[in-house]
gemmi code that builds the backbone of each chain (N, CA, C; Angstrom):
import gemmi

chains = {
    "A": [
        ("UNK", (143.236, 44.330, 150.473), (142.398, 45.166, 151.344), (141.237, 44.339, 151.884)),
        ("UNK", (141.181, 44.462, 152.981), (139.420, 43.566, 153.754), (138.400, 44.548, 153.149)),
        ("UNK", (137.293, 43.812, 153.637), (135.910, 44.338, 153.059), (135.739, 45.551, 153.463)),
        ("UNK", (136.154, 45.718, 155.280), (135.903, 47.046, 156.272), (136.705, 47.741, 155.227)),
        ("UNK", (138.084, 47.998, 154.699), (139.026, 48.983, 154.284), (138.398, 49.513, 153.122)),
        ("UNK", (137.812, 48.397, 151.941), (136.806, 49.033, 150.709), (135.914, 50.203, 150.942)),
        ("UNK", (135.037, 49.228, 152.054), (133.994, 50.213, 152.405), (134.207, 51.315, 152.862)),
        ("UNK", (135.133, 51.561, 153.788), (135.366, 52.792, 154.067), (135.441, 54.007, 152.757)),
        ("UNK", (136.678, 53.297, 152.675), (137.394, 54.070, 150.903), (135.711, 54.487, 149.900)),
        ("UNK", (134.773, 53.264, 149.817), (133.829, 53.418, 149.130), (133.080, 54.564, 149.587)),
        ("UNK", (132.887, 55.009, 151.273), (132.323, 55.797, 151.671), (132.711, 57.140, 151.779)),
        ("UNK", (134.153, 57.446, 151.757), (134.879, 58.082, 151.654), (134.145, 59.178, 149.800)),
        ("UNK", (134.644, 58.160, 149.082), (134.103, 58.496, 147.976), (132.578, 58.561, 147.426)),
        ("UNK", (131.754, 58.416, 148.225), (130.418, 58.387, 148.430), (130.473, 60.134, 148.823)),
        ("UNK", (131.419, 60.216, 150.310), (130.892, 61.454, 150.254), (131.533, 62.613, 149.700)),
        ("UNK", (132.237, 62.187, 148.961), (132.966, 63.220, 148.153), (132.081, 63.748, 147.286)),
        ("UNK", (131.432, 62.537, 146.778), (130.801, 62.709, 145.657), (129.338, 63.489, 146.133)),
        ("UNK", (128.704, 63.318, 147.196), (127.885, 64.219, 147.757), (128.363, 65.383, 147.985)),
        ("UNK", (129.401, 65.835, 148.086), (129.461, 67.736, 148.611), (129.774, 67.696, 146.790)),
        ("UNK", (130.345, 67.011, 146.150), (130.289, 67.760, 144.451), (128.934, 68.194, 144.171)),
        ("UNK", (127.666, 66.965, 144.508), (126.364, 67.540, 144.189), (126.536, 68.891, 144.605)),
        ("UNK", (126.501, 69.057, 146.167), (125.931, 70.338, 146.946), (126.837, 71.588, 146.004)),
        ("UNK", (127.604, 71.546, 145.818), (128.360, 71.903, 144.969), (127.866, 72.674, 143.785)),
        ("UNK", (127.341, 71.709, 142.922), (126.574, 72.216, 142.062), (124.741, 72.466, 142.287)),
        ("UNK", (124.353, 72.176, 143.110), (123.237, 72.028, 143.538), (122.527, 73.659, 143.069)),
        ("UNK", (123.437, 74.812, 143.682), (123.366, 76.173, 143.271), (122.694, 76.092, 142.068)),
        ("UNK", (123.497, 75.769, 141.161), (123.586, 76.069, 139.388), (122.297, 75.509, 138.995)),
        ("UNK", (121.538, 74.092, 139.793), (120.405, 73.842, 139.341), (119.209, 74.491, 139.147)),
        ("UNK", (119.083, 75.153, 139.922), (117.122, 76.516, 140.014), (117.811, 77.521, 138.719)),
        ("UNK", (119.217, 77.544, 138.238), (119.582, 78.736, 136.925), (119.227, 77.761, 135.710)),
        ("UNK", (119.922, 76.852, 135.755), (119.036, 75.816, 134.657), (118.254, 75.707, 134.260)),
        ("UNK", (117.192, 75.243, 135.136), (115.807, 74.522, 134.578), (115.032, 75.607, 134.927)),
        ("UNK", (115.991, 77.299, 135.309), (114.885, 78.098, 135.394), (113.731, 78.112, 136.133)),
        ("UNK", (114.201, 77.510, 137.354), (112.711, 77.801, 138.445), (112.506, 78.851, 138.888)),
        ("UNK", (113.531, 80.407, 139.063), (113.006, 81.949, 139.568), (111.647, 82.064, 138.386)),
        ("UNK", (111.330, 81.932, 137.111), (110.718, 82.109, 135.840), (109.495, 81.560, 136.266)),
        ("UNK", (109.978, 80.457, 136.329), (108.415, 78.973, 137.095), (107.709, 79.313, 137.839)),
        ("UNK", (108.617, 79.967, 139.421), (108.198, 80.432, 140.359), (107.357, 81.436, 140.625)),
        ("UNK", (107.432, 82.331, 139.471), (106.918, 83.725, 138.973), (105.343, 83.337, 139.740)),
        ("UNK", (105.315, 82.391, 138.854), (103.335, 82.107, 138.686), (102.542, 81.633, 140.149)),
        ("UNK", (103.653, 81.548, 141.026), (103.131, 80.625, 142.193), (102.560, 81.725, 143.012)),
        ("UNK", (102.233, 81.583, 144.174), (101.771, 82.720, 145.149), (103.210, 82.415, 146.234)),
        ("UNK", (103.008, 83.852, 147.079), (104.356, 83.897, 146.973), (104.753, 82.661, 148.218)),
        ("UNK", (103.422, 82.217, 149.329), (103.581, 81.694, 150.091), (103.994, 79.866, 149.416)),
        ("UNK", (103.499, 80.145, 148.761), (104.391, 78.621, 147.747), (105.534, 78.550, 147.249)),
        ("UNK", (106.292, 79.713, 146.386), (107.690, 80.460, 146.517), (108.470, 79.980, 147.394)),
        ("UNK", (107.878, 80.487, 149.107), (108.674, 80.330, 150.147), (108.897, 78.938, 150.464)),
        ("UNK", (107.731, 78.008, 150.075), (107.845, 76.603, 150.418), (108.485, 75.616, 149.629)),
        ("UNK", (108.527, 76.643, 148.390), (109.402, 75.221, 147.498), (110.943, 75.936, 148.007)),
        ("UNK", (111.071, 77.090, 147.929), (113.305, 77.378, 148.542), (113.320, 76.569, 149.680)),
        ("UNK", (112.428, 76.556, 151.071), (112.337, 76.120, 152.223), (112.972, 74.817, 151.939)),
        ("UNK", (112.100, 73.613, 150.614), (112.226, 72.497, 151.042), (113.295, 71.930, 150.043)),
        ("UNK", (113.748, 72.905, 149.127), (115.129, 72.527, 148.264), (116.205, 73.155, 149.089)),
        ("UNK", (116.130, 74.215, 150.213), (117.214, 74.134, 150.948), (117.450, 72.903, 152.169)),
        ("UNK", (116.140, 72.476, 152.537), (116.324, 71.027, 153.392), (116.926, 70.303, 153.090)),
        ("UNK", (116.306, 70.017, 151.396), (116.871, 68.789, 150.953), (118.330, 69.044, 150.554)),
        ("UNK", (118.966, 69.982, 150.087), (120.519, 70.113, 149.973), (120.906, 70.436, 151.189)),
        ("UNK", (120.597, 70.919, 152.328), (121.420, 70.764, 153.817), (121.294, 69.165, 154.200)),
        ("UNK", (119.838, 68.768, 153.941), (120.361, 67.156, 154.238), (121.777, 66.237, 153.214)),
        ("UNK", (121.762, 66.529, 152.135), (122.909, 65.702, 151.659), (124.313, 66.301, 151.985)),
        ("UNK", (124.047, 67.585, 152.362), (125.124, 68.203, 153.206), (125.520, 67.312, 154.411)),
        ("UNK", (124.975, 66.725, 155.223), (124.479, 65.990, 156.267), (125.291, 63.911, 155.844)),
        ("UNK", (124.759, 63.867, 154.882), (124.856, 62.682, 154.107), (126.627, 62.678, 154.218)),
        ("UNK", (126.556, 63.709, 153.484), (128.021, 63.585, 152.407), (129.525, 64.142, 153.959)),
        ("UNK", (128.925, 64.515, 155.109), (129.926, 64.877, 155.964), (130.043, 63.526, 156.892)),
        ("UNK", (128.676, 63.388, 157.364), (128.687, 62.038, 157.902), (129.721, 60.188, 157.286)),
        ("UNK", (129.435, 61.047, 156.038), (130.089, 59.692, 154.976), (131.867, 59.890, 155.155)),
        ("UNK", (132.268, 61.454, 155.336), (133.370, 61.919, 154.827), (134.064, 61.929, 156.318)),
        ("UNK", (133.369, 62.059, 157.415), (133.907, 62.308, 158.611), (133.398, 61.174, 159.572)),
        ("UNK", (132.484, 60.423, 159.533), (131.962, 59.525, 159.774), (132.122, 58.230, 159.937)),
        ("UNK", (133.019, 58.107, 158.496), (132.864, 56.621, 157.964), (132.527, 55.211, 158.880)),
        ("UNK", (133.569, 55.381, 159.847), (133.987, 53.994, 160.625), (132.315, 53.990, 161.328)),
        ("UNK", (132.009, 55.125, 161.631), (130.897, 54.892, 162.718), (129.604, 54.397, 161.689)),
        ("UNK", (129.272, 54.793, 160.975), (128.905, 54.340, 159.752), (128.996, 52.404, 159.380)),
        ("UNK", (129.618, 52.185, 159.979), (130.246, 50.355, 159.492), (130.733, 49.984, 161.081)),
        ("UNK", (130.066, 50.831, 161.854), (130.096, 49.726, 163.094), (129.409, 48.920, 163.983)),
        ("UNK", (128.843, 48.872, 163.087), (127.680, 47.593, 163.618), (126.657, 47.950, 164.069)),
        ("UNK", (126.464, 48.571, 164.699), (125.275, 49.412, 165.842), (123.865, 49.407, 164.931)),
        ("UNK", (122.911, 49.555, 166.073), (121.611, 49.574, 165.412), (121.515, 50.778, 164.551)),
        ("UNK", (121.768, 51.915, 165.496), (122.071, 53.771, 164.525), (122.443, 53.452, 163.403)),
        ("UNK", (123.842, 53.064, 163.431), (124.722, 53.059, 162.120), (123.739, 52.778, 160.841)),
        ("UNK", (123.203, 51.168, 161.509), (122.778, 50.638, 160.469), (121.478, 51.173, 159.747)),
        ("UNK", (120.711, 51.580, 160.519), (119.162, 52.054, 160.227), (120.020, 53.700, 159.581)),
        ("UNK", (120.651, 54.739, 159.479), (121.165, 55.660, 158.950), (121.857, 55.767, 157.872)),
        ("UNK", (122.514, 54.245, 157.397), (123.174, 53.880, 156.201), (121.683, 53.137, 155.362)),
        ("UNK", (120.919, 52.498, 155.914), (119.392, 52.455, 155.460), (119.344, 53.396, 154.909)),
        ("UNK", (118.705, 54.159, 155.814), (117.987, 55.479, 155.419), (118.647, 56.239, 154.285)),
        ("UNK", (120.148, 56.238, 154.143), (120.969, 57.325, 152.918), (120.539, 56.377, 151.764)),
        ("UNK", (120.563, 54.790, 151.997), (120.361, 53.889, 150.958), (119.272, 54.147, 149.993)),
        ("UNK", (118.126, 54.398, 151.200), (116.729, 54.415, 150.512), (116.520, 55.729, 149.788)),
        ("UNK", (116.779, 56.714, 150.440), (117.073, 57.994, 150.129), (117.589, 58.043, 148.388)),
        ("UNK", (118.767, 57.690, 148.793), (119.274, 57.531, 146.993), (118.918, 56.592, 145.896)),
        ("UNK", (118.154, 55.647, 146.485), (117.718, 54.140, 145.918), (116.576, 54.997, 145.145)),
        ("UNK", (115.430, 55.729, 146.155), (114.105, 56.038, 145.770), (114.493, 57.412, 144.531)),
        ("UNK", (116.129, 58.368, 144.916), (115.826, 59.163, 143.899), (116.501, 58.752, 142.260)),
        ("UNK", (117.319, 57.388, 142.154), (117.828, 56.910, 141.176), (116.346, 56.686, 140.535)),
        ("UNK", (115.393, 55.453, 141.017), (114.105, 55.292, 140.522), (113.391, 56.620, 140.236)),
        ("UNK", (113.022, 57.714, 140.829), (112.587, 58.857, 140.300), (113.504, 59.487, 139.390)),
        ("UNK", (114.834, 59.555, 138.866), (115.745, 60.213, 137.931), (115.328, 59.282, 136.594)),
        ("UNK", (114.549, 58.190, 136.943), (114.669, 57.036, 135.609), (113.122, 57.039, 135.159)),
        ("UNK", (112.351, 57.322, 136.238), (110.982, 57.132, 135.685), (109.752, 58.603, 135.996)),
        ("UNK", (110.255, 59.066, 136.944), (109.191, 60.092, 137.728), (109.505, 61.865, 137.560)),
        ("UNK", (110.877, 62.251, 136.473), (110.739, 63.463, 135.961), (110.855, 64.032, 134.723)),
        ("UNK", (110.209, 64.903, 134.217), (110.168, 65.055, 132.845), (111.333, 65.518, 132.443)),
        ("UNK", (112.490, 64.092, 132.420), (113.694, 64.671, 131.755), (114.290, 65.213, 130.495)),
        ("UNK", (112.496, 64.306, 129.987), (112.794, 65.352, 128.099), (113.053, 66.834, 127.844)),
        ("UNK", (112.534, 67.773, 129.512), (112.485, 68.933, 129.356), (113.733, 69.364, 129.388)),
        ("UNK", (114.692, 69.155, 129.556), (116.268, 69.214, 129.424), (116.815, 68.299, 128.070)),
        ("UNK", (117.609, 69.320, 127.098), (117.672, 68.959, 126.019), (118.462, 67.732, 126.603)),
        ("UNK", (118.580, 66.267, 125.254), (119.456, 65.489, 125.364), (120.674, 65.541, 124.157)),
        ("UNK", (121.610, 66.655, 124.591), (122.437, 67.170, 123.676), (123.394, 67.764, 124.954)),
        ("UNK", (125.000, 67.403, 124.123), (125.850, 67.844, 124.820), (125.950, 67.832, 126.579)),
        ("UNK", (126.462, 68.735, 126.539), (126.473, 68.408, 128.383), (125.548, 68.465, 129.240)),
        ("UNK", (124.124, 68.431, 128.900), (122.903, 68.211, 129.011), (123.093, 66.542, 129.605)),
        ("UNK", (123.108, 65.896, 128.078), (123.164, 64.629, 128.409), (124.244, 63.912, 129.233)),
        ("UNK", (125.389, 64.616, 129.214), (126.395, 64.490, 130.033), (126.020, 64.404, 131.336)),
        ("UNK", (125.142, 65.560, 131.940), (125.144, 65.986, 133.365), (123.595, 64.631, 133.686)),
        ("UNK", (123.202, 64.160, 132.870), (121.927, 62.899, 133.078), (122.156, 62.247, 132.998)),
        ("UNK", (122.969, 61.624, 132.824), (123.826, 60.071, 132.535), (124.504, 59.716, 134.067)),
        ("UNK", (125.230, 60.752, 133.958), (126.509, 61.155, 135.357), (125.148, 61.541, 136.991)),
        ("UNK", (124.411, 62.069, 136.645), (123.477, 61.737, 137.896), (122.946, 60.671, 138.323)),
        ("UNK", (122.394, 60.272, 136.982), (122.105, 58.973, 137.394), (123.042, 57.843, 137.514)),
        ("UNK", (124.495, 57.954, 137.151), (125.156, 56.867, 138.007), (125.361, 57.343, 139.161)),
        ("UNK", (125.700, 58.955, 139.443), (125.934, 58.950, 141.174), (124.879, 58.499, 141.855)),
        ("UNK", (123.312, 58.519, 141.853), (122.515, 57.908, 142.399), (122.839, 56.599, 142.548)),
        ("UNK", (122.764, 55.977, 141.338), (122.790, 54.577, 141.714), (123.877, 53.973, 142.387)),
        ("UNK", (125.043, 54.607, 142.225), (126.478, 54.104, 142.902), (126.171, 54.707, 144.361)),
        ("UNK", (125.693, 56.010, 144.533), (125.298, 56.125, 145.997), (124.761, 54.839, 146.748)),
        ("UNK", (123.583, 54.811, 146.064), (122.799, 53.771, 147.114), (123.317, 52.452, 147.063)),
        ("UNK", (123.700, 52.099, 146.036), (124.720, 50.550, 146.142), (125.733, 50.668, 147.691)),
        ("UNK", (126.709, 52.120, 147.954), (127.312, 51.706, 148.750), (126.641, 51.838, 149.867)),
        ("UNK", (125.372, 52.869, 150.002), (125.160, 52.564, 151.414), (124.520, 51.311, 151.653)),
        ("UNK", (123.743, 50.750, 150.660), (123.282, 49.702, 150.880), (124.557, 48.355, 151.098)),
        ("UNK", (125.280, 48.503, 150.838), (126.800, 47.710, 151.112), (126.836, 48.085, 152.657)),
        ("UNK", (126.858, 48.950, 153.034), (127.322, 49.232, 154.307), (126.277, 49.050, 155.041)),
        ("UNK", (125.137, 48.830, 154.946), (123.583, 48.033, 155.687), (124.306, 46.422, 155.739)),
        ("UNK", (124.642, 45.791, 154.594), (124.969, 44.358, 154.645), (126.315, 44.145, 155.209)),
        ("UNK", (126.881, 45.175, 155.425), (128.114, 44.776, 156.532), (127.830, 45.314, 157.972)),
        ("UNK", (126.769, 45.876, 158.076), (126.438, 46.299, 159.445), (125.746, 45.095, 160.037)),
        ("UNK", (125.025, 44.118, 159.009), (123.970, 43.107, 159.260), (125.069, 41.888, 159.255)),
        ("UNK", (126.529, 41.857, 158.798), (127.131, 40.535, 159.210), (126.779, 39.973, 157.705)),
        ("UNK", (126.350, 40.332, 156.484), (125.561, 39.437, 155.755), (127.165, 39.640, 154.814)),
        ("UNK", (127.983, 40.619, 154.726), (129.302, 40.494, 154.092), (130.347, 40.095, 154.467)),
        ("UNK", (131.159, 38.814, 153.710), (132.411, 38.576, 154.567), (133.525, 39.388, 154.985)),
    ],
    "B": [
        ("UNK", (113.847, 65.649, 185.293), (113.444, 66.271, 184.016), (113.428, 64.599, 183.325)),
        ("UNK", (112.206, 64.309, 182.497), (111.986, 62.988, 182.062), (112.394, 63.287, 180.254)),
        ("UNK", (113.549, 63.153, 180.382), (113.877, 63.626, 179.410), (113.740, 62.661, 177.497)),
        ("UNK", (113.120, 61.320, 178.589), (112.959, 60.337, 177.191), (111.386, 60.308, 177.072)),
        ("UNK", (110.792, 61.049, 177.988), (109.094, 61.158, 177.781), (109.215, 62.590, 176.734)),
        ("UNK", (109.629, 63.393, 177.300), (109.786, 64.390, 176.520), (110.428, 64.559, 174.549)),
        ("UNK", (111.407, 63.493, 174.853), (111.782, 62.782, 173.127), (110.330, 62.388, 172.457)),
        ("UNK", (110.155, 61.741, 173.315), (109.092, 60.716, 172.821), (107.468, 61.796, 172.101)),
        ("UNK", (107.312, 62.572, 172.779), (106.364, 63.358, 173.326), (106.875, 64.642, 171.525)),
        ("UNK", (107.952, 64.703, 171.431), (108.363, 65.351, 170.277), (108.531, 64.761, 169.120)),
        ("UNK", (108.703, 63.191, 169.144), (108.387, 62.440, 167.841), (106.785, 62.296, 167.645)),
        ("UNK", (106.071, 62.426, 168.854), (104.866, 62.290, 168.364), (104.058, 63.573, 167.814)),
        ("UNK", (105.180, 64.827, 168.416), (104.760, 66.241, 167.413), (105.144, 65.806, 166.186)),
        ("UNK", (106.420, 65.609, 165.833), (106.671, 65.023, 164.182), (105.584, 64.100, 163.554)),
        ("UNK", (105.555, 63.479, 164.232), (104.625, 62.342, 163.271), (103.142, 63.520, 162.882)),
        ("UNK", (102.541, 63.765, 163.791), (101.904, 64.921, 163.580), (101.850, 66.329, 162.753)),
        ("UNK", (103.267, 66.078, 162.340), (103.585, 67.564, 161.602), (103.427, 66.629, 160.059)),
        ("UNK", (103.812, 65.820, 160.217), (104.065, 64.298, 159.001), (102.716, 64.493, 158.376)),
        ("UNK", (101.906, 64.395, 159.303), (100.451, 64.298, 159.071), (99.581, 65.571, 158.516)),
        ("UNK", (99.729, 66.571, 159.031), (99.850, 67.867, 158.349), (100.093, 67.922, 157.180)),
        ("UNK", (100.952, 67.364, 156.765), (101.933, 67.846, 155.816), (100.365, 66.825, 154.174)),
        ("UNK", (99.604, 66.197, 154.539), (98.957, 65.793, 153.879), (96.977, 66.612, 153.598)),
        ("UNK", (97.118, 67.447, 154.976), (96.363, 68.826, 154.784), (96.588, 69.356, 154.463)),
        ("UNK", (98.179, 70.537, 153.966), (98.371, 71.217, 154.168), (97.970, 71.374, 151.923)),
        ("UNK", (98.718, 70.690, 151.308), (98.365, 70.603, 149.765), (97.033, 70.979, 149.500)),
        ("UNK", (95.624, 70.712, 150.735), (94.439, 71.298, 149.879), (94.233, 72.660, 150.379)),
        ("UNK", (94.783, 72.883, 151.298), (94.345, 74.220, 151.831), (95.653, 75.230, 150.790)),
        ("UNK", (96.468, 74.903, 150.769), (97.519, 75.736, 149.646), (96.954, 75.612, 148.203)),
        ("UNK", (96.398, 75.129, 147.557), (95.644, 74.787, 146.348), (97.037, 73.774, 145.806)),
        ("UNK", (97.560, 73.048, 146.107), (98.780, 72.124, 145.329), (98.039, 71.843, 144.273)),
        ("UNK", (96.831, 71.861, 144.040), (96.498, 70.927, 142.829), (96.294, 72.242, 141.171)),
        ("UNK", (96.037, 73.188, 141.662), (96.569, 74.110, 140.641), (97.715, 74.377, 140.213)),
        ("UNK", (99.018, 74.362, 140.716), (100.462, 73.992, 140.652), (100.316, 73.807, 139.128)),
        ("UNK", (100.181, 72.666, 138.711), (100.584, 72.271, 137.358), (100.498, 73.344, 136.575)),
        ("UNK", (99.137, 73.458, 136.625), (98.495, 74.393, 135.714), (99.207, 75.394, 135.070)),
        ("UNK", (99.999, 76.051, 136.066), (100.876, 77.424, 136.162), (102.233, 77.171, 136.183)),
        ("UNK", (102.611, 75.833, 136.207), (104.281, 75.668, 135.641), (104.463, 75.136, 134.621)),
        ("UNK", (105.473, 74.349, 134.577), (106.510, 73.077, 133.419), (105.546, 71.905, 134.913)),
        ("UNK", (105.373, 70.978, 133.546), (105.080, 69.586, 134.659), (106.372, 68.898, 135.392)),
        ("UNK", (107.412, 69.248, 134.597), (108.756, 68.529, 135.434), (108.796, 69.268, 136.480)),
        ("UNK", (108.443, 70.777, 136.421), (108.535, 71.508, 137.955), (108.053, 71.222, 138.759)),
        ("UNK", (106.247, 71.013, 138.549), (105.550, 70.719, 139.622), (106.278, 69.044, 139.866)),
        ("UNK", (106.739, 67.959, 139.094), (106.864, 66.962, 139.767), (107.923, 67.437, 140.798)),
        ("UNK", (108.941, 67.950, 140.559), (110.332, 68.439, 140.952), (109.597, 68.751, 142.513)),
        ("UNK", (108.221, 69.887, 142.494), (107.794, 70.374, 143.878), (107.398, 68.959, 145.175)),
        ("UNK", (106.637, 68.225, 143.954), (106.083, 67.124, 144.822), (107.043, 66.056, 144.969)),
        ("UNK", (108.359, 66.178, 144.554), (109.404, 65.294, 144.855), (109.888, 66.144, 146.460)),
        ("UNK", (110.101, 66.763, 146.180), (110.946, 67.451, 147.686), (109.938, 67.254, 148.521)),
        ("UNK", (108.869, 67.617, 148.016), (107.623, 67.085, 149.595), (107.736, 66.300, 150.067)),
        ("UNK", (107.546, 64.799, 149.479), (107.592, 63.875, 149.861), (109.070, 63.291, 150.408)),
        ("UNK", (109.938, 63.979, 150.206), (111.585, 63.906, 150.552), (111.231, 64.321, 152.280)),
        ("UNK", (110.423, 65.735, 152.270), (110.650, 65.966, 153.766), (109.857, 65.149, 154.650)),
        ("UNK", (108.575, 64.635, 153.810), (107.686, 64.584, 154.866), (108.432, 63.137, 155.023)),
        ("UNK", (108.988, 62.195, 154.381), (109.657, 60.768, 154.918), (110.803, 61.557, 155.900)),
        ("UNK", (111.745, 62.235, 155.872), (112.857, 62.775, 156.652), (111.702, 62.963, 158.356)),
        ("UNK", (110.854, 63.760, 158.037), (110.315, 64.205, 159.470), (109.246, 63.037, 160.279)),
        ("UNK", (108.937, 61.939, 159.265), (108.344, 60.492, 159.783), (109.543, 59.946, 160.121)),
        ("UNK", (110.400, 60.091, 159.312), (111.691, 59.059, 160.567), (112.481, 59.501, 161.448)),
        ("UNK", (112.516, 61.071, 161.573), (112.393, 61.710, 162.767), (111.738, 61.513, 163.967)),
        ("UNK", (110.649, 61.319, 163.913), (109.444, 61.227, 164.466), (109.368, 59.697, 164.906)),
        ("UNK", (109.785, 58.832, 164.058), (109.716, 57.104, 164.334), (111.430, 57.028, 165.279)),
        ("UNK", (112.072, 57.775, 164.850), (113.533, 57.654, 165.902), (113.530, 58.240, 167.092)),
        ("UNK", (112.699, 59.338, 167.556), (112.244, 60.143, 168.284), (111.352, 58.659, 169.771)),
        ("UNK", (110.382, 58.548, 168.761), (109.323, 57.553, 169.669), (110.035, 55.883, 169.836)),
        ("UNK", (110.982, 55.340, 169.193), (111.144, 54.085, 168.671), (112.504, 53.923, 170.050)),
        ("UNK", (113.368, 55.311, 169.808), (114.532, 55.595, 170.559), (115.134, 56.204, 171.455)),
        ("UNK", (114.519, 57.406, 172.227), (114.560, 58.293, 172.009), (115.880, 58.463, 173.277)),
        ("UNK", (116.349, 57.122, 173.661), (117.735, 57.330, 174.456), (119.416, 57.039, 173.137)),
        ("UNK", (118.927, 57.527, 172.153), (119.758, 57.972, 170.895), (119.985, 59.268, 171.029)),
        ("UNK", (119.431, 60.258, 171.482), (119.629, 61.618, 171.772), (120.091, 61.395, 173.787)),
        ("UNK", (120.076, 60.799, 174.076), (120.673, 61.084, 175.227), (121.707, 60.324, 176.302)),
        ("UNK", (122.754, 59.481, 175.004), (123.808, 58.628, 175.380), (124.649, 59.295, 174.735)),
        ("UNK", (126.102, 59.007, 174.855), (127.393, 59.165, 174.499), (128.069, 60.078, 174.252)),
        ("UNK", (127.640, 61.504, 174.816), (128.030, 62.283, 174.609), (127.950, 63.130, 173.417)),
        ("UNK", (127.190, 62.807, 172.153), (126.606, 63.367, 170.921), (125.864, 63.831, 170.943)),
        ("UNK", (125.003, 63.567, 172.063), (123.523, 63.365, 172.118), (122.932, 64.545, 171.791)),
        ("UNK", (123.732, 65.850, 172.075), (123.316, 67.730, 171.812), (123.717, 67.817, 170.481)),
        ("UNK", (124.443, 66.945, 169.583), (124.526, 67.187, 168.350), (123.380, 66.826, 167.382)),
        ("UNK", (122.893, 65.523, 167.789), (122.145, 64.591, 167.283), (120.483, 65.718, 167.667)),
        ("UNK", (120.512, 65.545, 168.781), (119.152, 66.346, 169.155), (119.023, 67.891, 168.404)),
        ("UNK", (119.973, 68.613, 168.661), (120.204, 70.123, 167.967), (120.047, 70.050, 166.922)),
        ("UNK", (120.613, 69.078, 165.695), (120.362, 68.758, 164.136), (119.069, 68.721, 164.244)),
        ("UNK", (118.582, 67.899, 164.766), (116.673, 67.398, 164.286), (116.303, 68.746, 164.792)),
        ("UNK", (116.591, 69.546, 165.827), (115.393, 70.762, 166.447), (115.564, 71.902, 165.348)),
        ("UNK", (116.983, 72.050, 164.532), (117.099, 73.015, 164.026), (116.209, 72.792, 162.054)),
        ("UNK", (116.325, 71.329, 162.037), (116.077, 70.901, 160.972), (114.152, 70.944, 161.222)),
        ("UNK", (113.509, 70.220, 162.056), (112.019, 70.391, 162.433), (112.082, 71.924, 162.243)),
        ("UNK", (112.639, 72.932, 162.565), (111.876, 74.078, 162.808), (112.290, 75.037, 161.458)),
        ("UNK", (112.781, 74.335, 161.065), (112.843, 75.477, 159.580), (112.129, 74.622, 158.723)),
        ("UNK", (111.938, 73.045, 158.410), (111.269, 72.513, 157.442), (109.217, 72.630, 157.937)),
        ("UNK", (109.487, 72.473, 159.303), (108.111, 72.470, 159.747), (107.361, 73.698, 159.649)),
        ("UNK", (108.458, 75.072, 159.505), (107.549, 76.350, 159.421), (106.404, 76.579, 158.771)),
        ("UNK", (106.548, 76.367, 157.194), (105.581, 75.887, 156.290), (104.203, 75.830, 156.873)),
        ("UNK", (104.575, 74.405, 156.922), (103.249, 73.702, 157.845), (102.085, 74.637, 158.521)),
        ("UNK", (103.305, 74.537, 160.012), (103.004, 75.000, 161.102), (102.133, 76.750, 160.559)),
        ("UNK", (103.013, 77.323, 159.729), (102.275, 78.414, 159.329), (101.085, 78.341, 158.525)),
        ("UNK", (101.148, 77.685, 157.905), (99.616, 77.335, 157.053), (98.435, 77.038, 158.081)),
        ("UNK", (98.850, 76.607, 158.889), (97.666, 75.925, 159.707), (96.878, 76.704, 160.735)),
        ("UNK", (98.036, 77.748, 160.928), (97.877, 78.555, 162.057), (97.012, 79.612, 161.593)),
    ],
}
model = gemmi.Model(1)
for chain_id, residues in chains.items():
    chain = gemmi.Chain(chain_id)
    for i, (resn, *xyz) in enumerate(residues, 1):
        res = gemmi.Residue()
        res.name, res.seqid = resn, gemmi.SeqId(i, " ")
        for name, pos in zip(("N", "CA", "C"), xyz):
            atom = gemmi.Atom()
            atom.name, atom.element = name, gemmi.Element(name[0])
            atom.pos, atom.b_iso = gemmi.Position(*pos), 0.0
            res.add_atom(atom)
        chain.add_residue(res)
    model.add_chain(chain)
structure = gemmi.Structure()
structure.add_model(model)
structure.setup_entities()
């Protein structure tokens, strides 16, 4: 297989693996119990945290179709392509580093499928941004 | 119809809404937040913030940087329609606080 055929396949499975998030994305606010959290807020803060956790899961909605329906345009060289496979890069780059250092993951037991579902995020992060960042260095010519 | 002054002219509302978006935490009291949740929540809140407000700065930088990306190849109503529909439900917030 050439490098173009990996990458694709890699992106392919990039965005598979993004609509599984969106997928489960639901089940997350029943978890960690944010309706409970939310209780305490006023309600105009309420509205702003659903507002910006529905952004942020319509954007990987966005991510994961572009990746899935996308691909080739994605790895064709173009300035777009490339600055948009950036952008998913950094995107997932910056939330692997926040999954490792910037949330209080102790508050989720580390038992059973707890630890299962924290382990497994944090490799989809990091395997996310590896490939888009793969697909920045083949947009840049820097991969054979 | 100058339709790349007008792009342009709307990334520089984004960047502006971008900018907002760093008023808008004292006038909402963000800094009581903690107080009244789990600290992983409030980080969880100030993670998505900062998720949108980079999404609507590079809106805003693709907008001013490009803005004949929205009006080549025939996409261009897809590409443009995504950002107008995406600005106006993430920007409500804002825009309502301020108003």
């Amino acid at each position: 297989m050439t490098t173009y055929q990996v990458l694709l396949l890699l992106l392919l499975l990039a965005g598979v693996g993004q609509f599984v998030l969106c997928a489960a994305s639901p089940f997350i606010p029943l978890i960690l119990k944010w309706p409970a959290q939310l209780r305490a807020l006023p309600t105009l803060l309420r509205q702003v945290f659903w507002t910006y956790a529905a952004y942020i899961l319509c954007t990987h909605l966005i991510f994961a179709a572009i990746s899935v329906f996308a691909a080739r345009w994605l790895l064709d060289g173009s300035v777009m392509a490339t600055i948009m496979a950036g952008f998913i890069a950094l995107w997932w780059g910056a939330r692997f580093v926040i999954h490792l250092i910037g949330f209080e993951t102790a508050e989720v037991p580390d038992e059973g499928w707890h630890l299962v579902a924290k382990r497994a995020l944090g490799l989809l992060f990091v395997s996310l941004a590896t490939v888009y960042v793969l697909a920045v260095c083949f947009n840049l010519g820097v991969l054979p | 119809m100058n339709w790349e002054l007008l792009i342009r002219m709307a990334g520089l509302g984004l960047l502006l809404i971008a900018l907002a978006n760093f008023i808008v935490p004292s006038m909402l009291n963000y800094r009581a937040i903690p107080a009244k949740v789990d600290r992983g929540f409030a980080r969880i809140f100030t993670v998505h913030a900062f998720y949108i407000v980079v999404t609507v700065l590079g809106m805003g930088g693709l907008c001013l940087r490009a803005p004949a990306f929205f009006l080549e190849d025939g996409s261009e109503w897809v590409r443009a329609g995504s950002m107008g529909l995406f600005s106006l439900g993430a920007d409500f917030p804002t825009i309502a606080t301020l108003a």
